[in-house]
N, C-alpha and C positions, 0 to 999 in steps of 0.2 A: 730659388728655383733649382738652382745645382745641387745646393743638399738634400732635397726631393727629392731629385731625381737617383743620388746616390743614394740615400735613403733604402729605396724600393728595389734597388738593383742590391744592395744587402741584406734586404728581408729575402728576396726570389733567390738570390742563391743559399740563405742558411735553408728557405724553403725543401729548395731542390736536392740539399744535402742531406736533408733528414730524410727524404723517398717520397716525402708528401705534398701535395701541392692543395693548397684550401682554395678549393673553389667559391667559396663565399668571401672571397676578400675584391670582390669588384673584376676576376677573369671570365666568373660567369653566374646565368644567375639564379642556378640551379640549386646553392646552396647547399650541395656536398663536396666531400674529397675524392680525390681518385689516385691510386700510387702511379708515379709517372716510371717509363721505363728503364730511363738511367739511373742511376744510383750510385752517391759516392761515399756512402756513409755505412759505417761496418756496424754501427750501435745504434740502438735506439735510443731517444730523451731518457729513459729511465735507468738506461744502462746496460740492458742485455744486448748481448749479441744476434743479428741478424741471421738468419738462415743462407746460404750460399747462392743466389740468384742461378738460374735455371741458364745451363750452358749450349748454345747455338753450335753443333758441330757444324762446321762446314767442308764438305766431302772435296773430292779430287773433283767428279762431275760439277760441282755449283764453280768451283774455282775454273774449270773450264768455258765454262759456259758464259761466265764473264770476261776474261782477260782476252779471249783467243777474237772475238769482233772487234774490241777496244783495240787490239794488237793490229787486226789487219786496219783497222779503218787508218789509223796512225801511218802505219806504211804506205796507204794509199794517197793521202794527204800529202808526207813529204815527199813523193816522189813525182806528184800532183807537181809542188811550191820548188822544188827543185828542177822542175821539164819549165816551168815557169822561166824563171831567174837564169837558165840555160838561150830557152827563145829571146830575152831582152838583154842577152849578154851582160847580165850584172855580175853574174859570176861562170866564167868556163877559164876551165884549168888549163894551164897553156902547156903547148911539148914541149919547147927550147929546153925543160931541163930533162931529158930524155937521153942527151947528144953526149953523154958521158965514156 
């Protein structure tokens, strides 16, 4: 059962390393291929070289437009679990070291 199972899990990754994935091998049952979109393999079986996969710029605007809601939701959160643990005095910082 375990060599089976590693078995298939060594065929799917030399699979995935050559760019190709055989859909006729029981993932679907269509009985073609299709190139999948990652790719870790700079050659092909026969030995030439790959062409350069097609590069995603991503702008100033796309990095904004992610990071800046994820940033506040975060701040809102711990300041949320912080007003929290304040009310049930698990943590409030004390003044006595103040008196210096």
């Amino acid at each position: 059962m375990a060599s089976s199972v590693a078995a298939s899990l060594c065929r799917l990754f030399l699979r995935r390393n050559t760019g190709r994935l055989n859909m006729a091998s029981g993932l679907s049952s269509a009985g073609t291929s299709r190139i999948m979109v990652c790719r870790n393999a700079v050659s092909s079986t026969s030995g030439a070289i790959l062409p350069k996969p097609d590069k995603v710029s991503f702008g100033l605007i796309r990095m904004v437009v992610v990071i800046v809601p994820f940033l506040y939701l975060g701040t809102q959160i711990s300041k949320s679990f912080a007003a929290l643990l304040e009310e049930h005095e698990i943590f409030v910082p004390s003044d006595d070291d103040d008196d210096d």
